[in-house]
Rosetta silent file (secondary structure, phi, psi, omega in degrees, C-alpha in Angstrom):
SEQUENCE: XXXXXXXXXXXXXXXXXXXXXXXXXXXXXXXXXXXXXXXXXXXXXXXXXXXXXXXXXXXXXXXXXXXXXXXXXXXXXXXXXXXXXXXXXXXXXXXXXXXXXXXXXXXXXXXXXXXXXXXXXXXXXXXXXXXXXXXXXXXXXXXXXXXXXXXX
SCORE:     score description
SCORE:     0.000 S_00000001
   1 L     0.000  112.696  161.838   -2.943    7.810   35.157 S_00000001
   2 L   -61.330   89.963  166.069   -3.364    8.604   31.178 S_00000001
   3 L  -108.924  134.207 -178.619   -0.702    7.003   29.096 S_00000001
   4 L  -118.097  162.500  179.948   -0.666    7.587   25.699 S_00000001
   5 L  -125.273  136.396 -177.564    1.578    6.164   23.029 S_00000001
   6 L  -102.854  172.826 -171.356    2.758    7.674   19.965 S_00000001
   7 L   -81.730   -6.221 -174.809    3.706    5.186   17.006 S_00000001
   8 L   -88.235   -2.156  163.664    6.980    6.977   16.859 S_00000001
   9 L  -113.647   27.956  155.759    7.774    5.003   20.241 S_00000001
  10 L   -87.807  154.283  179.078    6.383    1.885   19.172 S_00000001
  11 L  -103.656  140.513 -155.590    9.127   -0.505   18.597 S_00000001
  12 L   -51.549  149.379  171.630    9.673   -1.214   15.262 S_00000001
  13 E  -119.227 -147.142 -174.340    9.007   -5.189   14.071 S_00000001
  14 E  -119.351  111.973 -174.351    9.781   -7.050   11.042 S_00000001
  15 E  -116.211  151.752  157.026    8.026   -7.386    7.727 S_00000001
  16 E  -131.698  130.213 -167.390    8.744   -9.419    5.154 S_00000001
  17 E  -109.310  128.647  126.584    7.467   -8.972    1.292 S_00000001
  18 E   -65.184  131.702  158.334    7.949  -12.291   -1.009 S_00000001
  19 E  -136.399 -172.707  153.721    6.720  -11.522   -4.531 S_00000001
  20 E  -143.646  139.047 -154.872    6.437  -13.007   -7.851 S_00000001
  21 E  -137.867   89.651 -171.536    6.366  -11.205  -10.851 S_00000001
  22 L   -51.173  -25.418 -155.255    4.969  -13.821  -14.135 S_00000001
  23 L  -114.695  -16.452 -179.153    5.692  -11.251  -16.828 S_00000001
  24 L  -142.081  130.904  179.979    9.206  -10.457  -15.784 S_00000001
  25 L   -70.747  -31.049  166.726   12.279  -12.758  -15.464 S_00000001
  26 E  -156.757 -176.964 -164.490   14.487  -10.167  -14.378 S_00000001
  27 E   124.522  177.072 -160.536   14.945   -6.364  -13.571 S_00000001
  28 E  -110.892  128.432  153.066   14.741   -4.521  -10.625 S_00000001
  29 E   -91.414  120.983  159.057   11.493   -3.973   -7.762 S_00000001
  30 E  -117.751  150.236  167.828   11.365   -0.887   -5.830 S_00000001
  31 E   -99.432   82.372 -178.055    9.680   -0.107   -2.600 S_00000001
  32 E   -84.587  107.907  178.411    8.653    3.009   -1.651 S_00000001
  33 E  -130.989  163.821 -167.873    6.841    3.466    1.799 S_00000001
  34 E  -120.361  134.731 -175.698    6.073    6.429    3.220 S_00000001
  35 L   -77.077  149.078  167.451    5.913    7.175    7.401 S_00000001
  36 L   -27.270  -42.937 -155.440    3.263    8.715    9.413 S_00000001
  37 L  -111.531   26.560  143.957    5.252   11.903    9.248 S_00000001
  38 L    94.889   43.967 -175.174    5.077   11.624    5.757 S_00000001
  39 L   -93.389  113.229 -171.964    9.178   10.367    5.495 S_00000001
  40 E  -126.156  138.830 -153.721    9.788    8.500    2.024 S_00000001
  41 E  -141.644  102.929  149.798   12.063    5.535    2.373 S_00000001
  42 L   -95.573  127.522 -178.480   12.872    3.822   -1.145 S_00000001
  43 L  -124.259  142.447 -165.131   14.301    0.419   -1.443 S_00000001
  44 E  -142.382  148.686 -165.118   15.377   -1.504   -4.411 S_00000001
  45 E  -152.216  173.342 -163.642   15.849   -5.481   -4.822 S_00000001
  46 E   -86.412  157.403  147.814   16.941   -7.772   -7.912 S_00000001
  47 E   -65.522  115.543  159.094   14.114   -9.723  -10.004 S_00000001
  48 E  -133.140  108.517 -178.159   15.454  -13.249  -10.264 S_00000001
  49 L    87.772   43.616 -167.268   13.353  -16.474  -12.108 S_00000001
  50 L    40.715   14.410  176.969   10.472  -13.712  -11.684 S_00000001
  51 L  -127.170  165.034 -156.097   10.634  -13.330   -7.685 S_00000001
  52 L  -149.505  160.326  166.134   11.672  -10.488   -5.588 S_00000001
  53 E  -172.305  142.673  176.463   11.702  -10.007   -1.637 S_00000001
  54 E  -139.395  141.163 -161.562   12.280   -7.005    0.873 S_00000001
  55 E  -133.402  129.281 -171.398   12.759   -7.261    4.520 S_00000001
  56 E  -174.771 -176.497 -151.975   12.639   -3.917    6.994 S_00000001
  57 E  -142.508  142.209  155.944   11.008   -2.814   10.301 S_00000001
  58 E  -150.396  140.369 -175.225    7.843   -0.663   10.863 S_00000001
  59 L   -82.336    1.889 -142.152    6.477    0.441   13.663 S_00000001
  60 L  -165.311  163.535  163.003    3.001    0.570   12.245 S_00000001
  61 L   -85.066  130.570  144.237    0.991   -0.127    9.049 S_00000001
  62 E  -116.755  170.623 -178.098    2.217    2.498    6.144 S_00000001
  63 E   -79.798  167.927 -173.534    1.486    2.810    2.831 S_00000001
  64 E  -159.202  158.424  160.717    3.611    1.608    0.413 S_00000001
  65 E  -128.712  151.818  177.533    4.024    1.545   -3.283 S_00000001
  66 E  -136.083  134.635 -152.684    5.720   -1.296   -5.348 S_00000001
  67 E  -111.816   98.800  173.888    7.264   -0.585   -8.587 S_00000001
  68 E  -118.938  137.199 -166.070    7.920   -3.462  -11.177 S_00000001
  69 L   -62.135  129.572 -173.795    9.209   -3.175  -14.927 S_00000001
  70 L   106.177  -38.050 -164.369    6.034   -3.628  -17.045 S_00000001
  71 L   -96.061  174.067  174.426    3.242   -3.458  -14.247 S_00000001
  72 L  -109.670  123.766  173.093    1.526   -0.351  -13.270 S_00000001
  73 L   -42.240  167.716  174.758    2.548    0.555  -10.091 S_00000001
  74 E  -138.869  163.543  178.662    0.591   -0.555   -6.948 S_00000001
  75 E  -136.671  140.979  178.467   -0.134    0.698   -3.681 S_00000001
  76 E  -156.823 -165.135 -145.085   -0.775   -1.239   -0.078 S_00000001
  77 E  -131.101  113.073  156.131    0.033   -1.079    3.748 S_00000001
  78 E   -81.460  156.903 -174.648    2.855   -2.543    4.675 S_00000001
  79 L  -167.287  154.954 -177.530    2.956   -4.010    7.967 S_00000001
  80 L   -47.887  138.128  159.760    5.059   -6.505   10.799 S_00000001
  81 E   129.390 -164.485 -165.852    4.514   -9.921    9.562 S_00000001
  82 E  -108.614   99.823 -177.713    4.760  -12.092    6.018 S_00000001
  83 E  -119.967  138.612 -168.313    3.316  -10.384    3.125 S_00000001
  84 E  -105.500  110.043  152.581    2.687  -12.262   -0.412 S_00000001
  85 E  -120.241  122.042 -170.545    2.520  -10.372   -3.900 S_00000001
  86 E  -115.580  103.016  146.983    1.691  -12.174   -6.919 S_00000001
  87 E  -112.991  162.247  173.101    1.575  -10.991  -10.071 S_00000001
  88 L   -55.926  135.760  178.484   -0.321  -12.286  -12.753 S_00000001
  89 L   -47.073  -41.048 -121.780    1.625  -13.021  -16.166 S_00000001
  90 L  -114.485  128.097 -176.641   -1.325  -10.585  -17.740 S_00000001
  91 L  -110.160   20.228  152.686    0.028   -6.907  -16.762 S_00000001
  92 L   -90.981    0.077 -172.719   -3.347   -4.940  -16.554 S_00000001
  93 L   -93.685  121.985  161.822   -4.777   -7.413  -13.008 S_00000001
  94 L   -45.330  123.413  177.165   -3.515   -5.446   -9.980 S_00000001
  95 L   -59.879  138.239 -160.442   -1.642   -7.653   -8.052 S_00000001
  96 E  -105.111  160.576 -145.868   -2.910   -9.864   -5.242 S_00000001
  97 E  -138.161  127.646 -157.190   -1.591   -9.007   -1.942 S_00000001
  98 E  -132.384  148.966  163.139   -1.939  -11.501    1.173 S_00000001
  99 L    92.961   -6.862 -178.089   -0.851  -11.228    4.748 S_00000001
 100 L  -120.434  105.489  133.300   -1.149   -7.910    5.434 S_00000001
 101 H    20.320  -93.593 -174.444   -4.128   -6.847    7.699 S_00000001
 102 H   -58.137  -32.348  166.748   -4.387   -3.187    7.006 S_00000001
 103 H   -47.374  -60.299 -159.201   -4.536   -4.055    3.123 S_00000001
 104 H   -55.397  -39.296 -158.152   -7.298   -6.751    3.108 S_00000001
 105 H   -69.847  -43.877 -150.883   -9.593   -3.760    5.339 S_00000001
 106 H   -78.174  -84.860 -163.313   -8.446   -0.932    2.856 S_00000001
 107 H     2.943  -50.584 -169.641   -9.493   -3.271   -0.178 S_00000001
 108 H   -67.648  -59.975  179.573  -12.692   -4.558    1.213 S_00000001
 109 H   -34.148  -89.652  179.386  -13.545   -0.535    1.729 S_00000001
 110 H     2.488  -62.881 -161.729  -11.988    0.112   -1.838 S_00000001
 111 H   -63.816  -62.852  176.750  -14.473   -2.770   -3.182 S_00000001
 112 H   -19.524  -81.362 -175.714  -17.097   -1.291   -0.922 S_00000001
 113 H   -42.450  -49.051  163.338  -17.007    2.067   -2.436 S_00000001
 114 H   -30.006  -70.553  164.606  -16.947    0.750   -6.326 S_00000001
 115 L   -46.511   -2.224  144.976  -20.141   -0.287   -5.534 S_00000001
 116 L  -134.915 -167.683  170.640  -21.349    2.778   -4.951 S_00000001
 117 L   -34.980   71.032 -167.551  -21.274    6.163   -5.298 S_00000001
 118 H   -38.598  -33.493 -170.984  -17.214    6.389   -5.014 S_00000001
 119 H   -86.169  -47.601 -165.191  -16.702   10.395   -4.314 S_00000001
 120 H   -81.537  -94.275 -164.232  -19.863   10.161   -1.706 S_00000001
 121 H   -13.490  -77.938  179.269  -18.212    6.760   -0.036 S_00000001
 122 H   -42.775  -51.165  164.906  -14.638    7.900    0.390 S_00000001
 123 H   -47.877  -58.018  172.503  -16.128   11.439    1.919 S_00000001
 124 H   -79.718  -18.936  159.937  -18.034    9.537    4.265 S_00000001
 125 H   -64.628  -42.575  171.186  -15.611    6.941    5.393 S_00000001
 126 H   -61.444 -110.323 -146.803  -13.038   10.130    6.129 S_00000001
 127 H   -17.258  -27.042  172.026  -15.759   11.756    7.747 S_00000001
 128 H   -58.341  -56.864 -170.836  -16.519    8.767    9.566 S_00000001
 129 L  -152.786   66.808  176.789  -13.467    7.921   10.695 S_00000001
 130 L   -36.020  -60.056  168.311  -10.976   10.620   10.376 S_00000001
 131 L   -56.362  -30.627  165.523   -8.217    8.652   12.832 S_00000001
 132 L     9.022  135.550  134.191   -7.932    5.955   10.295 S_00000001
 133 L   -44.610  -42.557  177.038   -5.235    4.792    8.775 S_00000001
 134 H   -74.902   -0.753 -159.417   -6.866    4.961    5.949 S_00000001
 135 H   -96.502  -34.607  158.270   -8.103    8.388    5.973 S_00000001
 136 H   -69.395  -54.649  166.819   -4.922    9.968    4.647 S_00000001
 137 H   -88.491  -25.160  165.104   -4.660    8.649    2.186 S_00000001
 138 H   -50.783  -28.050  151.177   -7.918    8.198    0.552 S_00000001
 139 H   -35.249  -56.715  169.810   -7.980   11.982    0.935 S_00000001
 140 H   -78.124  -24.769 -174.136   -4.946   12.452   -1.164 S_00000001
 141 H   -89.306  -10.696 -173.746   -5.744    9.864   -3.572 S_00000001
 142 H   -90.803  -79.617   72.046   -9.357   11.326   -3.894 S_00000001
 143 H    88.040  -71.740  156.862   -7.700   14.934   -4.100 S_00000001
 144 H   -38.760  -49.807 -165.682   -5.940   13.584   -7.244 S_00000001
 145 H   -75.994  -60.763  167.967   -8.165   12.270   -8.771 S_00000001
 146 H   -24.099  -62.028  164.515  -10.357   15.562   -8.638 S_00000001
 147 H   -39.950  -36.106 -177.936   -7.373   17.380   -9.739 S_00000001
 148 H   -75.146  -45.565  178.805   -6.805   15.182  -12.520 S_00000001
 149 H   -74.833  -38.349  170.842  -10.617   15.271  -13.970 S_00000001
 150 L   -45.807  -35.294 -165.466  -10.171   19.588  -13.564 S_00000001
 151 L   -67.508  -35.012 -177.872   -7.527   18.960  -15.899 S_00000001
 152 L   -87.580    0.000    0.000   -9.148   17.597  -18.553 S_00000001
Protein backbone atom coordinates (compact mmCIF):
# COMPACT_ATOMS: atom_id res chain seq x y z
CA UNK A 1 0.00 0.00 0.00
CA UNK A 2 1.31 3.60 -1.41
CA UNK A 3 0.39 6.45 0.83
CA UNK A 4 1.21 9.65 -0.13
CA UNK A 5 0.76 12.91 1.70
CA UNK A 6 0.12 16.22 0.40
CA UNK A 7 1.30 19.28 2.65
CA UNK A 8 -2.18 20.59 2.29
CA UNK A 9 -3.13 17.66 4.84
CA UNK A 10 -0.31 18.13 6.99
CA UNK A 11 -1.46 19.58 10.17
CA UNK A 12 -0.55 22.88 10.60
CA UNK A 13 2.05 23.70 13.80
CA UNK A 14 3.14 26.78 15.40
CA UNK A 15 5.85 29.27 14.58
CA UNK A 16 6.91 31.90 16.38
CA UNK A 17 9.06 35.08 14.97
CA UNK A 18 10.77 37.35 17.88
CA UNK A 19 12.63 40.24 16.23
CA UNK A 20 14.56 43.23 17.04
CA UNK A 21 14.84 46.04 14.98
CA UNK A 22 18.18 48.59 16.38
CA UNK A 23 17.37 51.41 13.98
CA UNK A 24 13.71 51.67 14.78
CA UNK A 25 11.95 52.40 18.13
CA UNK A 26 8.65 52.19 16.79
CA UNK A 27 6.42 51.66 13.61
CA UNK A 28 4.87 48.86 12.24
CA UNK A 29 6.48 45.05 10.83
CA UNK A 30 4.69 43.25 8.23
CA UNK A 31 4.75 39.65 7.27
CA UNK A 32 4.02 38.46 4.16
CA UNK A 33 4.26 34.60 3.47
CA UNK A 34 3.22 33.05 0.66
CA UNK A 35 1.70 29.09 0.46
CA UNK A 36 2.66 26.31 -1.72
CA UNK A 37 -0.30 27.21 -3.86
CA UNK A 38 1.09 30.41 -4.13
CA UNK A 39 -1.79 32.06 -1.40
CA UNK A 40 -0.41 35.50 0.09
CA UNK A 41 -1.22 35.91 3.73
CA UNK A 42 -0.06 39.46 5.15
CA UNK A 43 0.23 40.18 8.77
CA UNK A 44 1.07 43.31 10.56
CA UNK A 45 2.46 43.79 14.31
CA UNK A 46 3.48 47.03 16.42
CA UNK A 47 7.37 47.97 16.81
CA UNK A 48 7.78 48.62 20.51
CA UNK A 49 11.50 49.56 22.37
CA UNK A 50 12.66 48.21 18.78
CA UNK A 51 11.08 44.52 19.01
CA UNK A 52 8.34 42.97 17.11
CA UNK A 53 6.83 39.28 17.20
CA UNK A 54 4.28 37.18 15.02
CA UNK A 55 2.80 33.93 15.92
CA UNK A 56 0.72 31.62 13.15
CA UNK A 57 0.58 27.97 11.94
CA UNK A 58 2.20 26.38 8.80
CA UNK A 59 1.99 23.30 7.62
CA UNK A 60 5.35 23.42 5.95
CA UNK A 61 8.39 25.71 5.38
CA UNK A 62 7.19 28.90 3.09
CA UNK A 63 8.75 31.76 2.09
CA UNK A 64 8.23 34.74 3.71
CA UNK A 65 9.10 38.35 3.45
CA UNK A 66 9.50 40.83 6.43
CA UNK A 67 8.94 44.41 5.97
CA UNK A 68 10.41 47.02 8.51
CA UNK A 69 10.41 50.99 8.27
CA UNK A 70 13.98 51.86 7.16
CA UNK A 71 15.38 48.27 6.26
CA UNK A 72 15.23 46.81 2.89
CA UNK A 73 12.96 44.20 2.88
CA UNK A 74 14.07 40.56 3.53
CA UNK A 75 13.11 37.26 2.52
CA UNK A 76 13.30 33.63 4.50
CA UNK A 77 11.31 30.33 5.17
CA UNK A 78 9.22 30.42 7.74
CA UNK A 79 8.68 27.34 9.54
CA UNK A 80 7.01 25.37 13.01
CA UNK A 81 9.29 26.29 15.74
CA UNK A 82 11.13 29.66 17.35
CA UNK A 83 12.58 31.90 14.85
CA UNK A 84 15.04 34.96 15.85
CA UNK A 85 15.52 38.20 13.61
CA UNK A 86 17.95 40.72 14.53
CA UNK A 87 18.58 43.65 13.00
CA UNK A 88 21.59 45.48 13.08
CA UNK A 89 21.35 49.35 14.07
CA UNK A 90 23.35 49.84 10.49
CA UNK A 91 20.36 49.45 7.80
CA UNK A 92 22.34 48.12 4.71
CA UNK A 93 23.44 44.25 6.86
CA UNK A 94 20.57 41.89 5.96
CA UNK A 95 19.28 40.69 8.96
CA UNK A 96 20.36 37.58 10.83
CA UNK A 97 17.82 34.96 11.00
CA UNK A 98 18.15 31.88 13.54
CA UNK A 99 15.95 28.91 14.18
CA UNK A 100 14.61 28.22 11.14
CA UNK A 101 15.97 25.08 9.29
CA UNK A 102 14.89 25.70 5.77
CA UNK A 103 16.63 29.27 5.99
CA UNK A 104 20.10 28.28 7.35
CA UNK A 105 20.09 25.44 4.02
CA UNK A 106 18.75 28.22 1.58
CA UNK A 107 21.59 30.66 2.89
CA UNK A 108 24.39 28.22 2.98
CA UNK A 109 23.28 27.51 -0.94
CA UNK A 110 22.84 31.40 -1.38
CA UNK A 111 26.58 31.75 0.08
CA UNK A 112 27.47 28.74 -2.00
CA UNK A 113 26.49 30.25 -5.22
CA UNK A 114 28.24 33.90 -4.50
CA UNK A 115 31.13 32.02 -4.72
CA UNK A 116 30.70 31.11 -7.91
CA UNK A 117 29.34 31.52 -11.00
CA UNK A 118 25.70 32.67 -9.57
CA UNK A 119 23.38 32.26 -12.92
CA UNK A 120 25.32 28.71 -13.61
CA UNK A 121 24.79 27.66 -9.65
CA UNK A 122 21.14 28.52 -9.22
CA UNK A 123 20.44 26.63 -12.83
CA UNK A 124 22.09 23.74 -11.55
CA UNK A 125 20.75 23.48 -8.08
CA UNK A 126 17.00 23.74 -9.87
CA UNK A 127 18.11 21.30 -12.22
CA UNK A 128 19.41 19.28 -9.56
CA UNK A 129 16.81 19.27 -7.44
CA UNK A 130 13.67 20.48 -8.95
CA UNK A 131 11.35 19.11 -5.75
CA UNK A 132 13.04 21.54 -3.52
CA UNK A 133 11.73 23.88 -1.59
CA UNK A 134 13.95 25.97 -2.76
CA UNK A 135 13.58 25.57 -6.36
CA UNK A 136 10.64 27.95 -6.71
CA UNK A 137 11.76 30.32 -5.73
CA UNK A 138 15.25 30.71 -6.82
CA UNK A 139 13.61 30.40 -10.24
CA UNK A 140 11.51 33.43 -9.74
CA UNK A 141 14.04 35.36 -8.01
CA UNK A 142 16.61 34.43 -10.81
CA UNK A 143 13.77 35.26 -13.46
CA UNK A 144 13.85 38.80 -11.95
CA UNK A 145 16.78 39.44 -11.83
CA UNK A 146 17.23 38.60 -15.68
CA UNK A 147 14.30 40.71 -16.29
CA UNK A 148 15.62 43.47 -14.43
CA UNK A 149 19.30 43.51 -16.21
CA UNK A 150 16.99 43.36 -19.90
CA UNK A 151 15.76 46.45 -18.59
CA UNK A 152 18.56 48.35 -18.34
Amino acid sequence: MLLILSSTHLHAQEYAIEGTAGGVKKGEAKLTSYDGDSTKHTYTTSIADGCFAFKGKVRTATIAEIQLPTYPSCFFYVEPGKITVVYDTDVTLAPRINGSRSNSEYRYLLEQCHNNEVETCIIAYIQANPASIFSPFLLYHHLKTVDAAKKE
